[in-house]
N, C-alpha and C positions, 0 to 999 in steps of 0.2 A: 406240520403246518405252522406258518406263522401270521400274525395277525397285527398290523401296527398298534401302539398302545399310548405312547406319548413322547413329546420331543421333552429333555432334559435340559435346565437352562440354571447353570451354579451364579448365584447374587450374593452382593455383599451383606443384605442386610435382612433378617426374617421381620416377616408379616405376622399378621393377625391371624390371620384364615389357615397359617401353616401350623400343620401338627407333628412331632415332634418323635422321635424315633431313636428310641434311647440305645440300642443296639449298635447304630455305626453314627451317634450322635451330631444326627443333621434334624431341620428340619422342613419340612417341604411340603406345596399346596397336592389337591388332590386333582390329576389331570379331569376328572370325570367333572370337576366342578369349573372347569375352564375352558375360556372358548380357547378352539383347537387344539387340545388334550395338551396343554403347555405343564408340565411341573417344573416349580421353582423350589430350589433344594439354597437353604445356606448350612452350611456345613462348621460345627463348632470346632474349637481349637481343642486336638488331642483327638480327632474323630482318626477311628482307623483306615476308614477311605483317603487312599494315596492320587498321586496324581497318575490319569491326566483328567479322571472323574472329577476332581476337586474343582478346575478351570476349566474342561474344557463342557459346552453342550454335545448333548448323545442323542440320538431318537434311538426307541426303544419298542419291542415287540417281543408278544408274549408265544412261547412255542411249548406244545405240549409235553417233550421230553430236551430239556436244555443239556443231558450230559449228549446223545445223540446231536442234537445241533451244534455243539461248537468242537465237536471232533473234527482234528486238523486244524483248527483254527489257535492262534496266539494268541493268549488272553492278558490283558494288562492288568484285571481286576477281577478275580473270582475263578471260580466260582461261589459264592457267599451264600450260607443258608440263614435269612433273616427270621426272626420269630416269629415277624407278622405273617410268614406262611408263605414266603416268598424266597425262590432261588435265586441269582442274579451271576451274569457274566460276564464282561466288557473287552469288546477286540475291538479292531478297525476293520473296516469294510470300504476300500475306494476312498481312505483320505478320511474318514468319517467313522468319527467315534461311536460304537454301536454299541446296546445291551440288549440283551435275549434273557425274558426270566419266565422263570413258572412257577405256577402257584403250587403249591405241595402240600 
């Protein structure tokens, strides 16, 4: 099952409100705190996130087994096991940059 989670939108410049995620050294609002689940991710120099995460926006949905979901699929970016307890994948879908992650 998938469930929409938030659209991903890379800026040139971090905020306030964004917290900071020392693992793929970016840092980003919490879509839950935003109207229309927007996170905004700026991403430091020497971050291991390549492109086309780094420039492009993604919408993102959370699925409950992510190695199952992107079987068959091309993945540009991942699959990544972040600390905060978070899997993450990145393909394209119809022109459109996509992430599938699960909480682990």
């Amino acid at each position: 099952m998938r469930a929409f989670h938030h659209i991903g939108i890379p800026v040139g410049e971090k905020t306030p409100e964004m917290v900071y995620y020392e693992s793929i050294q970016c840092w980003a609002t919490d879509p839950d705190s935003t109207s229309g689940r927007i996170e905004y991710i700026f991403f430091e120099p020497g971050t291991p996130i390549t492109e086309p995460v780094l420039s492009q926006p993604h919408v993102a949905f959370r699925v409950e087994n992510l190695h199952d979901e992107i079987q068959g699929k091309q993945c540009v970016l991942g699959p990544i096991k972040l600390p905060e307890g978070v899997e993450v994948a990145f393909f394209y879908v119809d022109g459109c940059l996509t992430e599938y992650h699960q909480v682990i």
